[in-house]
SEMARDREN-107772 format. One record per residue (C-alpha): residue in one letter; y, z, x. Coordinates in steps of 0.001 Angstrom, whole numbers, padded with zeros to 6 digits. Last residue first. Example, Ala and Ser with C-alpha at 12.3 -4.5 7.8 and 13.67 -1.06 7.14 Angstrom:
BEGIN
+--------+---------+---------+---------+
| residu |      c2 |      c3 |      c1 |
+--------+---------+---------+---------+
|      S | -001060 |  007140 |  013670 |
|      A | -004500 |  007800 |  012300 |
+--------+---------+---------+---------+
//
This chain:
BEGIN
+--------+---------+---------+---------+
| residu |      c2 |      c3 |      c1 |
+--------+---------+---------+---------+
|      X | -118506 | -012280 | -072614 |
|      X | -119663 | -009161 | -070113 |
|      X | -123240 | -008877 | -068444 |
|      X | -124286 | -005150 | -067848 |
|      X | -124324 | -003015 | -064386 |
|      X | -120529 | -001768 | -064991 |
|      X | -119281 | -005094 | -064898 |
|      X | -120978 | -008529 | -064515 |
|      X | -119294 | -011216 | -064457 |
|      X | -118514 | -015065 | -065474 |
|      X | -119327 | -014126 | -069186 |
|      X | -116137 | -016436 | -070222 |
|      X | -114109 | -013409 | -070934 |
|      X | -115211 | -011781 | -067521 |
|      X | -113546 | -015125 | -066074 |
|      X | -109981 | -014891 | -067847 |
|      X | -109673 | -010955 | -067168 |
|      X | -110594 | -011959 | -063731 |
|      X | -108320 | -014671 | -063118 |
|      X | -105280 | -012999 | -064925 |
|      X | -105772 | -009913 | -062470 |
|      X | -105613 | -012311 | -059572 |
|      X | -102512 | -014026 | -060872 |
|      X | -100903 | -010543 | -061440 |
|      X | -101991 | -009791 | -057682 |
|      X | -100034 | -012655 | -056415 |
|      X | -096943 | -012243 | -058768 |
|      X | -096497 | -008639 | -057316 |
|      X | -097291 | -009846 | -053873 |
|      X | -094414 | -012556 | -054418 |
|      X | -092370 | -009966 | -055931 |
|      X | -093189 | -007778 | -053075 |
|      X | -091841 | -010168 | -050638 |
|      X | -088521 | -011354 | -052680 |
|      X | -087647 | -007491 | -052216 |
|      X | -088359 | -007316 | -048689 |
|      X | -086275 | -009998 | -047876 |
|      X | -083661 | -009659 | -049989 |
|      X | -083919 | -005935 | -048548 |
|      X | -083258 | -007515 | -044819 |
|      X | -080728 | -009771 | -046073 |
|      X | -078343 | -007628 | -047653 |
|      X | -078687 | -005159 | -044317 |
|      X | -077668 | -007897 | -042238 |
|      X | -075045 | -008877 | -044446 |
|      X | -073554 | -005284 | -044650 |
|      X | -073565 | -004941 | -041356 |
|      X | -071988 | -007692 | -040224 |
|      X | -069658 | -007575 | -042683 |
|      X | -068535 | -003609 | -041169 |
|      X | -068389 | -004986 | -037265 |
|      X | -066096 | -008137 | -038527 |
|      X | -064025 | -005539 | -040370 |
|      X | -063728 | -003174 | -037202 |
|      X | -063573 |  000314 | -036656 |
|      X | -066742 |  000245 | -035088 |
|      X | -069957 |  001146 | -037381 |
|      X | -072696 |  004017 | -037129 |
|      X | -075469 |  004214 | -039193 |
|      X | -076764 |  007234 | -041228 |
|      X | -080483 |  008934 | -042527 |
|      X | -081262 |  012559 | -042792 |
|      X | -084267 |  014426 | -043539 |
|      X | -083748 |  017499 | -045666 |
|      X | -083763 |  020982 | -043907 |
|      X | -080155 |  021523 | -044173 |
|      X | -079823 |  020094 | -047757 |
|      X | -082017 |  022861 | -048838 |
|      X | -078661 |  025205 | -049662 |
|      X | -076731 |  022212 | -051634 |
|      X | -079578 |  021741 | -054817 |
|      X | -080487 |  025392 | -054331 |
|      X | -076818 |  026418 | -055464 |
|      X | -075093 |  028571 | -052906 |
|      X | -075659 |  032960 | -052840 |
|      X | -072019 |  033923 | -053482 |
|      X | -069509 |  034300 | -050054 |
|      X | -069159 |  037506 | -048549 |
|      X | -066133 |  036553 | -045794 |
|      X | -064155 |  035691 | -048640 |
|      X | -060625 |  034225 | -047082 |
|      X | -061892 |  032373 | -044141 |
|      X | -065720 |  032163 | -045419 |
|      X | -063969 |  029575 | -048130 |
|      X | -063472 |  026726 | -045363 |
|      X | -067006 |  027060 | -043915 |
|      X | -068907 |  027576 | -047278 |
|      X | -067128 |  023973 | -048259 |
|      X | -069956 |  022621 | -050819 |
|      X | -070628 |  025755 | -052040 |
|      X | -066685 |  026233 | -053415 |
|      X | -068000 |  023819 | -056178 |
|      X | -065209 |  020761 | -056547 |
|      X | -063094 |  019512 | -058660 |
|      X | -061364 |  022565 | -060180 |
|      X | -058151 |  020979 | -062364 |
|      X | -056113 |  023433 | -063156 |
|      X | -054885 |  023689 | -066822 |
|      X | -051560 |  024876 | -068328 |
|      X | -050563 |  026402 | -072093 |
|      X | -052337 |  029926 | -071243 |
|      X | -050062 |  030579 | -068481 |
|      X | -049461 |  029945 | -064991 |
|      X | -046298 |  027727 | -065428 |
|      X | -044259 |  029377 | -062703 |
|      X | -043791 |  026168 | -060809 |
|      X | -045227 |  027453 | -057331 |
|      X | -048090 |  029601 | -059590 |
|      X | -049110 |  026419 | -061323 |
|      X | -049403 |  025226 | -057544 |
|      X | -051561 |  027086 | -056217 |
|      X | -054284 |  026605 | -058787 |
|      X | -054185 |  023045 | -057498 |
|      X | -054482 |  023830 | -053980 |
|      X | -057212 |  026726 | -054977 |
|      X | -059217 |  023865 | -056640 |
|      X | -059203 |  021860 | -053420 |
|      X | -060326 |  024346 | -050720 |
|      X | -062974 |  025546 | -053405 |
|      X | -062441 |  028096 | -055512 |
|      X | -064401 |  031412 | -056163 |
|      X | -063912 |  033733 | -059688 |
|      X | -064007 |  037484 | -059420 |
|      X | -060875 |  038237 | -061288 |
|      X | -058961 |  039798 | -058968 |
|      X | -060721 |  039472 | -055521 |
|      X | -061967 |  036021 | -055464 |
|      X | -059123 |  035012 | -057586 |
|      X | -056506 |  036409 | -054711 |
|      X | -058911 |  035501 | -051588 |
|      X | -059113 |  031520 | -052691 |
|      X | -055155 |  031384 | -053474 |
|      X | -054582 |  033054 | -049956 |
|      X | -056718 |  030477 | -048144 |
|      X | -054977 |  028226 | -049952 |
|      X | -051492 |  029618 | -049094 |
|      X | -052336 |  030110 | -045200 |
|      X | -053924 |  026216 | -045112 |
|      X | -050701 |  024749 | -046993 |
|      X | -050028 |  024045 | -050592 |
|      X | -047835 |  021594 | -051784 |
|      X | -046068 |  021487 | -055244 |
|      X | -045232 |  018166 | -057613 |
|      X | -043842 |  017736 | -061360 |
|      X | -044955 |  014180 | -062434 |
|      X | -043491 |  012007 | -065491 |
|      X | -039970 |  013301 | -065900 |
|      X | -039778 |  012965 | -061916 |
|      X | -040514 |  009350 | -061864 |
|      X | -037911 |  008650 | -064301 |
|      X | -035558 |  010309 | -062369 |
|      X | -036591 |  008353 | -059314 |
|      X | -036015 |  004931 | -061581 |
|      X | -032945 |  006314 | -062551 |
|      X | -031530 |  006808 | -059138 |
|      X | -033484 |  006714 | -056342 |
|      X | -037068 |  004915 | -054631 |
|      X | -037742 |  005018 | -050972 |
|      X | -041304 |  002913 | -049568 |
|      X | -042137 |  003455 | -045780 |
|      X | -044463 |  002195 | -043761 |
|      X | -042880 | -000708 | -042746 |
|      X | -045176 | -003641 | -043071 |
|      X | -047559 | -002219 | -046070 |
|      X | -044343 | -000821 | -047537 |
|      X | -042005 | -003977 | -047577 |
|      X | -045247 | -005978 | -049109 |
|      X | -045989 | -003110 | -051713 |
|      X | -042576 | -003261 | -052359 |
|      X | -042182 | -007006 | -053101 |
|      X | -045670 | -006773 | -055030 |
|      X | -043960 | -004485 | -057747 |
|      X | -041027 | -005925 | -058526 |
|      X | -043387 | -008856 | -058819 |
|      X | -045882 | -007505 | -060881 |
|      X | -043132 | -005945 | -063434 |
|      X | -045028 | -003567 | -065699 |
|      X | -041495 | -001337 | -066325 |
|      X | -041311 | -000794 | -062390 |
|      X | -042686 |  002589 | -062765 |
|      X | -045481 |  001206 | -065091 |
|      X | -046203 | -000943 | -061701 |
|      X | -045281 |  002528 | -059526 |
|      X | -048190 |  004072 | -061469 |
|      X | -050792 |  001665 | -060462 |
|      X | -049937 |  001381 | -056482 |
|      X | -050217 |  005188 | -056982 |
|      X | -054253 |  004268 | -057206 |
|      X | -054311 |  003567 | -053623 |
|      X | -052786 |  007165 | -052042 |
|      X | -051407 |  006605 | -048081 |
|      X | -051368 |  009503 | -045958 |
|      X | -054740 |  010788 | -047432 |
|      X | -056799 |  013860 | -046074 |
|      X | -057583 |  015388 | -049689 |
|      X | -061130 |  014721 | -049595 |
|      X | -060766 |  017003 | -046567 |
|      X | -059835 |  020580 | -047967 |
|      X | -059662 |  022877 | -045223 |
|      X | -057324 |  020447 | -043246 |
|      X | -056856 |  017240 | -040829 |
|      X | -053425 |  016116 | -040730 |
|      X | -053015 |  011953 | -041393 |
|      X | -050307 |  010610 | -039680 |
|      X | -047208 |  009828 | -041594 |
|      X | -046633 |  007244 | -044525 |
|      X | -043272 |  007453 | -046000 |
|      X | -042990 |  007251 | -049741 |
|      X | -039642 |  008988 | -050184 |
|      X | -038136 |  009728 | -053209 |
|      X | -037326 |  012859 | -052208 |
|      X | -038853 |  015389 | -054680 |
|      X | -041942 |  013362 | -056247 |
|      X | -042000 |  010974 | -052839 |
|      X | -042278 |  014216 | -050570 |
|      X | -044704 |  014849 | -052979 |
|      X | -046901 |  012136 | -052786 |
|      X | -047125 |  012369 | -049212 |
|      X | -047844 |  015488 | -048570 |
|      X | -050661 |  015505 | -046209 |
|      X | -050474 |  019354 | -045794 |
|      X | -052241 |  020259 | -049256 |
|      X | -051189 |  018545 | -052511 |
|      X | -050893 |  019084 | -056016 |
|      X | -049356 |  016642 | -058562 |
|      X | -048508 |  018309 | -061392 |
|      X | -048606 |  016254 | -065049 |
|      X | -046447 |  018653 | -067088 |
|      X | -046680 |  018632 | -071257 |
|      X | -049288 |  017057 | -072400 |
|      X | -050366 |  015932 | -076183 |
|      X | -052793 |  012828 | -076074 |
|      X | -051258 |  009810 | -077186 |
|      X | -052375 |  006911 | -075203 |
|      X | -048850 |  007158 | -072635 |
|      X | -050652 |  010872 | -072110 |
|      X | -054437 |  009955 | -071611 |
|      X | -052614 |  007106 | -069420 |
|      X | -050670 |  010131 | -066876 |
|      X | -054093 |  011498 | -066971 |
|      X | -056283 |  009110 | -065238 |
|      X | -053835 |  009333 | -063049 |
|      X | -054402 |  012751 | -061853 |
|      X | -057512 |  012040 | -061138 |
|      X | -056658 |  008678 | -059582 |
|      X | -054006 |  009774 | -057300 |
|      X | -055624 |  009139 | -053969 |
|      X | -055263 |  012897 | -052412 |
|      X | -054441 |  015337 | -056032 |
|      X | -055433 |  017969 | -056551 |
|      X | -054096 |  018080 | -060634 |
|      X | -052462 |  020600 | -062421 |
|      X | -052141 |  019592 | -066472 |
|      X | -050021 |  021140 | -068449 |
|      X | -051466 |  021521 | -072071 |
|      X | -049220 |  020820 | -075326 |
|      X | -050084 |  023336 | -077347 |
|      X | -050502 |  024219 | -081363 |
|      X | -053185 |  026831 | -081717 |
|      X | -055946 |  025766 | -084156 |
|      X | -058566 |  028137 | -082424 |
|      X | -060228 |  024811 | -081279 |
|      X | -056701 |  023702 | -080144 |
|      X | -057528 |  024631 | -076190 |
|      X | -061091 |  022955 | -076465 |
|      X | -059469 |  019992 | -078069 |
|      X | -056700 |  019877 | -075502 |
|      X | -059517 |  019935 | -072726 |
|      X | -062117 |  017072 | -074168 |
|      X | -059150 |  015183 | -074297 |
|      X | -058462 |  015365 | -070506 |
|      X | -061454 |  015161 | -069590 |
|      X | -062126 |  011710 | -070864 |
|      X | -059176 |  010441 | -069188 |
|      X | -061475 |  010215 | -066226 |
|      X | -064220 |  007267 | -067201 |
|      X | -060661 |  005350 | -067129 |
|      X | -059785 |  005779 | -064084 |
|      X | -063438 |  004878 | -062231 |
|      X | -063847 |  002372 | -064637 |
|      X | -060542 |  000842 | -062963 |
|      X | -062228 |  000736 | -059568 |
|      X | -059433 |  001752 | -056849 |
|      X | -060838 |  005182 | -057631 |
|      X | -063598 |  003803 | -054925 |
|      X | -067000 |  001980 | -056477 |
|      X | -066195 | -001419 | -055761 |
|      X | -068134 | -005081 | -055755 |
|      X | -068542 | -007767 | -053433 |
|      X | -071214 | -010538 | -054081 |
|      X | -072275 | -010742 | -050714 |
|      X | -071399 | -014564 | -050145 |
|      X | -068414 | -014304 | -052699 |
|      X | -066812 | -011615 | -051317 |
|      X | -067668 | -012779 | -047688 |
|      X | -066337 | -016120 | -048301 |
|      X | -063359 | -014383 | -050139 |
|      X | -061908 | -012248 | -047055 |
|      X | -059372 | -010465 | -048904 |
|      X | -062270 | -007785 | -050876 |
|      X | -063410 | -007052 | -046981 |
|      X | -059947 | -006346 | -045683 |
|      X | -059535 | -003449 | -048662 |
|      X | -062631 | -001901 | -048192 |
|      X | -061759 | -001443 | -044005 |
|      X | -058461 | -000300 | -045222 |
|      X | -059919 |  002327 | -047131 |
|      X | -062335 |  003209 | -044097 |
|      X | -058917 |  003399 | -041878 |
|      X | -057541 |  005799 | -044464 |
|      X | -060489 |  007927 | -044721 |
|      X | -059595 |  008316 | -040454 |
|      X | -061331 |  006716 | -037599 |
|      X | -064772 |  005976 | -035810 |
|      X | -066392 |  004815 | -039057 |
|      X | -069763 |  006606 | -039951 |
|      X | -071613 |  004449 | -042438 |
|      X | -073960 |  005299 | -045633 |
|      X | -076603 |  002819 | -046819 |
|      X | -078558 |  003324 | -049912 |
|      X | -080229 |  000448 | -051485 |
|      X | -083705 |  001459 | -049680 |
|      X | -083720 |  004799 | -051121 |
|      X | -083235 |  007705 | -048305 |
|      X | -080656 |  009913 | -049826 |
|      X | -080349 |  012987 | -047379 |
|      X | -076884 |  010939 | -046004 |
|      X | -074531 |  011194 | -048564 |
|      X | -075315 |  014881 | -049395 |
|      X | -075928 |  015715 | -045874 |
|      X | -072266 |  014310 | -044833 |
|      X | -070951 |  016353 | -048192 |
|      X | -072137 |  019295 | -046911 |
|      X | -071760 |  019276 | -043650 |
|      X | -067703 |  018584 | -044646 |
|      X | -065917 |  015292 | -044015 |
|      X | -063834 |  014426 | -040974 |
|      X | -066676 |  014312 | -038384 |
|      X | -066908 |  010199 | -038655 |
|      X | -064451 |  009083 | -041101 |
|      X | -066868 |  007530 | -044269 |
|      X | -067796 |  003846 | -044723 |
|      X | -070165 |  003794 | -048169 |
|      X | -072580 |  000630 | -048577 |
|      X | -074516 |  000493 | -051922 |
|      X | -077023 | -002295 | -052597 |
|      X | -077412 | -003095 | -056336 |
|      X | -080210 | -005362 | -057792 |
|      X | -082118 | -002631 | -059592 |
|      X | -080544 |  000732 | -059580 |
|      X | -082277 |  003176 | -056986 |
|      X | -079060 |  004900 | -055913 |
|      X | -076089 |  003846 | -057700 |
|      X | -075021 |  007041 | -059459 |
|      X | -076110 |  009596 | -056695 |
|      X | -074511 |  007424 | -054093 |
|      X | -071405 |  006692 | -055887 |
|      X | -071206 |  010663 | -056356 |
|      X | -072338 |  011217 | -052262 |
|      X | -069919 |  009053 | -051145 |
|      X | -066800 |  010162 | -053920 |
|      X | -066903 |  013639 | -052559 |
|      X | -066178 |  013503 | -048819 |
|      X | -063040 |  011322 | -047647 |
|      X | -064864 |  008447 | -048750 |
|      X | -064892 |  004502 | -048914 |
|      X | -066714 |  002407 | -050662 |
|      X | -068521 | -001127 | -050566 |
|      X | -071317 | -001793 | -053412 |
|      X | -073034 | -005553 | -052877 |
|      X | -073941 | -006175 | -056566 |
|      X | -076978 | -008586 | -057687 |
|      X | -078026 | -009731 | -060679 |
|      X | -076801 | -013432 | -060847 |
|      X | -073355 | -012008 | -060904 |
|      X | -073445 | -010880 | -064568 |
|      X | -077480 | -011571 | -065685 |
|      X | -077932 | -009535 | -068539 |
|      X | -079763 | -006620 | -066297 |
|      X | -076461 | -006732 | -063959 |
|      X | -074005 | -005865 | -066726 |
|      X | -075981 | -003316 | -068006 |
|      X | -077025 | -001802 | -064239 |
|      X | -072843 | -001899 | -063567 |
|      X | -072031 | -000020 | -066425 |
|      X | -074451 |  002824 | -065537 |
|      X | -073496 |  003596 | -062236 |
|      X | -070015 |  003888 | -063626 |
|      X | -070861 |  005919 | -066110 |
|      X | -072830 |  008190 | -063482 |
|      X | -069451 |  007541 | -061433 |
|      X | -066668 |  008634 | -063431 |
|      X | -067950 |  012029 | -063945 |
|      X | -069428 |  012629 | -061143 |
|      X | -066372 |  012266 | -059844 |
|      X | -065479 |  015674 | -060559 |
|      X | -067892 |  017278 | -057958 |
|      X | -071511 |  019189 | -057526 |
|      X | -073097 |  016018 | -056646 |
|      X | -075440 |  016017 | -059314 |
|      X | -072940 |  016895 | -062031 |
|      X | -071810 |  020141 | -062803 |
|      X | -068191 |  020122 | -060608 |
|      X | -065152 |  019693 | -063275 |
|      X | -064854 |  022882 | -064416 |
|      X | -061385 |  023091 | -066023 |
|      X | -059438 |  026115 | -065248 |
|      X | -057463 |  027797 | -068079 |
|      X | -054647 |  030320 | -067115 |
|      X | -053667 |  033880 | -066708 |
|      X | -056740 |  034744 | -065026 |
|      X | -059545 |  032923 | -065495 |
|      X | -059953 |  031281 | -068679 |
|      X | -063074 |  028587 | -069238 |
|      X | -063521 |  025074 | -069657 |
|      X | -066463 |  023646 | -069565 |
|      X | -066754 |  019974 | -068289 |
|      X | -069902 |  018313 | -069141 |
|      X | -070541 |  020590 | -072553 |
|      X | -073886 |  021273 | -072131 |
|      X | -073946 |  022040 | -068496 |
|      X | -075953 |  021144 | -065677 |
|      X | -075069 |  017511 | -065854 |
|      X | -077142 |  014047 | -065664 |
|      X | -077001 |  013838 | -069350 |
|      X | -073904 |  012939 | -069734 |
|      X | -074548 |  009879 | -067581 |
|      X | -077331 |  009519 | -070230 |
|      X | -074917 |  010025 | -073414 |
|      X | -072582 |  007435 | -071687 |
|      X | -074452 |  004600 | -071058 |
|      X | -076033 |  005050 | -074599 |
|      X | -073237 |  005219 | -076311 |
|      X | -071905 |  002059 | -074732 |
|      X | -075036 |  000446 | -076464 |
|      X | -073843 |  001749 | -079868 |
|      X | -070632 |  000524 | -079324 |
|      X | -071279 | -003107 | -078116 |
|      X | -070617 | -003679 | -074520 |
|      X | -068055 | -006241 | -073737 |
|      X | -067266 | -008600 | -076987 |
|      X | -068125 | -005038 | -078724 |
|      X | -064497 | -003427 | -077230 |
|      X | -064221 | -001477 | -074450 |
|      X | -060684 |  000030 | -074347 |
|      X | -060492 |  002040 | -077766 |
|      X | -063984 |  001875 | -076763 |
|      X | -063857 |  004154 | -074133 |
|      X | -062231 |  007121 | -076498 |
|      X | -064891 |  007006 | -079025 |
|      X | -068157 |  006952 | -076725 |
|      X | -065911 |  009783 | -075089 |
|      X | -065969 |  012092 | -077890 |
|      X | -069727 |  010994 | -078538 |
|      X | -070883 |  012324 | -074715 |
|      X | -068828 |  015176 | -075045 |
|      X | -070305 |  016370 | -078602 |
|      X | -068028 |  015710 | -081173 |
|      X | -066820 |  018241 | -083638 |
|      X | -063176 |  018014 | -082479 |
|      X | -063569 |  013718 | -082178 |
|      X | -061644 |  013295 | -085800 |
|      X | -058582 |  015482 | -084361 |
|      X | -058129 |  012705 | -081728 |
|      X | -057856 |  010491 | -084240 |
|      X | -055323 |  012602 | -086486 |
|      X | -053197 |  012914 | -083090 |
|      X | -053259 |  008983 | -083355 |
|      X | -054469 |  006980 | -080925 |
|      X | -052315 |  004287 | -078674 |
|      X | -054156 |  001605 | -076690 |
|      X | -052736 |  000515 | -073208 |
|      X | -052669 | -003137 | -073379 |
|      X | -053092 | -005626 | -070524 |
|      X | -055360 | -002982 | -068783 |
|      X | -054236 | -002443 | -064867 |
|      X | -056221 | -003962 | -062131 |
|      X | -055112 | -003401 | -058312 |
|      X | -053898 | -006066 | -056092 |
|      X | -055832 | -007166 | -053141 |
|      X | -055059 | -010818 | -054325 |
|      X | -058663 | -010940 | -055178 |
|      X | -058469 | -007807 | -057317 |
|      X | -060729 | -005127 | -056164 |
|      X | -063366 | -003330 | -058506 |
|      X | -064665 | -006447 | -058988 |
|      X | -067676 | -005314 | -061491 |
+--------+---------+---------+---------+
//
């Protein structure tokens, strides 16, 4: 429900639970919605949500996807690609975020934070319109989402912004997905707000978020052992925040058998300059062909350095301190090594994406998005484009027609769902680059459906008491209905 520690730290479980490859070959059977009713509550015990009630939050996120099995996976090529893009929003964090959508109405309906949840994101593109599509509607939630003004894709603007229930709010920030993560980030330090609003957080900064995730990961090694082949899948990741990938890296330290984690980047490199170099240096962010990927500075890697520093919290909030003043963040030696025996990295530029997109389109008749060709692109880089190694596709190439038209001038007639975005009414607020701007906002907006809301319960209550009156009167034979005398 916090989503943000209050020290602006991140949360990490206390234990990470191990299961045993004869565990994970009890789920084979399992539909995708019961596989990960299993995996969650090696985390989620009944204290929190009893089993058979997190089953229920799950099977109807589940059931918000175009496919049967959630995330197919398929071969294409010389490799398998894991289809992460059949929810509503036609992107992986679906995934996370109809669960997460759902956690936070059960928590809410039995009363946790006096019902109410004050939703603050921020998006490069995709996670917007998934939060969106998760929260919108639910009772007692209001969902804000800051997003970099012209630095996400029609598509995902319309997506966000063609929801018009009164709990949605989406907000152009004059700036960079970085300065709307900040933004998040100042809001969650300023307690009176926090508490005043009562903050919550839907970004991959949101543990849920993380831990929805590590479902697909087991639901691919079981798909790749049906046949009872013995493999130990690498795993190729786009990577811009580092919760995807992530969400693998604990699937792993749980059990699961990977080989290679690959971190895959485009031009904003960050993460692996610091898987090659050791250098964490924050740089300007480049704008490219595959937006939600436009991150300099990646929140959930905060996480992995902790493990990194063998789970020491101050180790670990002495760097964050030297980084968030300097910039810049240089590890070596062992704890480098170590570093590189967990993550294998590759970046992909414009000219090699747009390649990667043209090469699949043309040999085996399969389209990528921006994103998915970045991670494709980089099995190839480490020569591990085989049969034993995943990519990642997180995205539907629809929702970037302008990017993929580069390399495949004849693009495939788009889903209905994205195509009558353009004629949908739109809806969108603009906000400084400002934290005092962004609170003011989000209070006044609070307080105007407070408003409403408490007036329609009073109608509500109103016209109940009226209906009481009449059913009470007609009993007592104090009216006449339908032309004869009622007792």
């Amino acid at each position: 429900m916090t989503g943000l520690a209050h020290d602006r730290g991140l949360f990490v479980p206390d234990v990470i639970p191990q299961v045993s490859l004869d565990t994970i070959e009890s789920w084979r059977g399992m539909t995708y919605a019961d596989m990960s009713t299993e995996l969650l509550s090696q985390y989620i015990k009944d204290d929190e949500i009893p089993k058979e009630d997190l089953r229920k939050i799950i099977t109807k996120a589940c059931g918000a996807f175009r496919e049967a099995d959630v995330t197919p996976l398929i071969k294409v090529g010389d490799h398998y690609v894991l289809e992460l893009f059949h929810g509503p929003t036609f992107a992986f964090k679906d995934v996370a975020l109809q669960m997460l959508g759902g956690f936070f109405e059960y928590f809410l309906k039995k009363g946790h934070n006096n019902g109410r949840l004050a939703v603050l994101g921020a998006t490069s593109g995709d996670t917007g319109s998934a939060a969106i599509s998760g929260l919108r509607g639910k009772e007692g939630v209001d969902c804000v989402i800051l997003y970099p003004k012209g630095r996400v894709s029609e598509i995902q603007e319309r997506q966000m912004t063609t929801i018009l229930d009164e709990n949605i709010h989406c907000v152009q920030i004059e700036g960079t997905f970085d300065d709307c993560q900040d933004l998040v980030k100042l809001a969650f330090g300023d307690k009176e707000f926090r508490d005043e609003v009562k903050l919550g957080a839907v970004n991959s900064i949101n543990w849920a978020r993380v831990l929805a995730q590590q479902t697909y990961y087991f639901w691919s090694y079981l798909r790749m052992t049906d046949d009872g082949s013995k493999v130990k899948p690498n795993f190729s990741v786009p990577t811009g925040n580092f919760g995807d990938i992530l969400a693998g890296y604990y699937a792993k330290r749980m059990g699961l058998p990977v080989g290679e984690l690959v971190v895959a980047t485009n031009e904003n490199d960050i993460l692996h300059r610091f898987f090659t170099t050791g250098k964490y240096h924050r740089r300007p962010i480049n704008k490219t062909i595959s937006p939600s990927m436009d991150i300099c500075v990646s929140s959930n890697f905060e996480r992995y350095l902790f493990h990194l520093m063998d789970d020491d919290a101050d180790k670990l909030a002495s760097l964050m301190k030297a980084f968030e003043s300097t910039g810049q963040l240089t590890l070596e030696g062992k704890t480098l090594t170590k570093a590189q025996s967990d993550f294998g990295s590759a970046k992909c530029d414009t000219t090699k994406t747009l390649e990667t997109i043209k090469k699949y389109k043309d040999d085996s008749d399969y389209m990528l998005c921006p994103h998915s060709a970045v991670g494709v692109s980089a099995l190839h880089q480490l020569n591990i484009a085989t049969y034993s190694s995943v990519a990642l596709a997180t995205a539907h190439e629809a929702k970037f027609p302008a990017a993929c038209k580069m390399a495949v001038p004849e693009l495939p007639t788009p889903p209905v769902q994205l195509s009558r975005l353009k004629t949908m009414k739109t809806r969108s607020q603009t906000c400084r680059n400002d934290i005092e701007a962004v609170q003011n906002f989000m209070k006044k907006r609070i307080h105007e459906r407070k408003s409403k809301g408490d007036k329609r319960k009073n109608m509500m209550m109103a016209g109940a008491g009226i209906v009481a009156f009449i059913a009470i009167a007609a009993y007592f034979g104090g009216f006449t209905l339908g032309g004869k005398k009622k007792k």
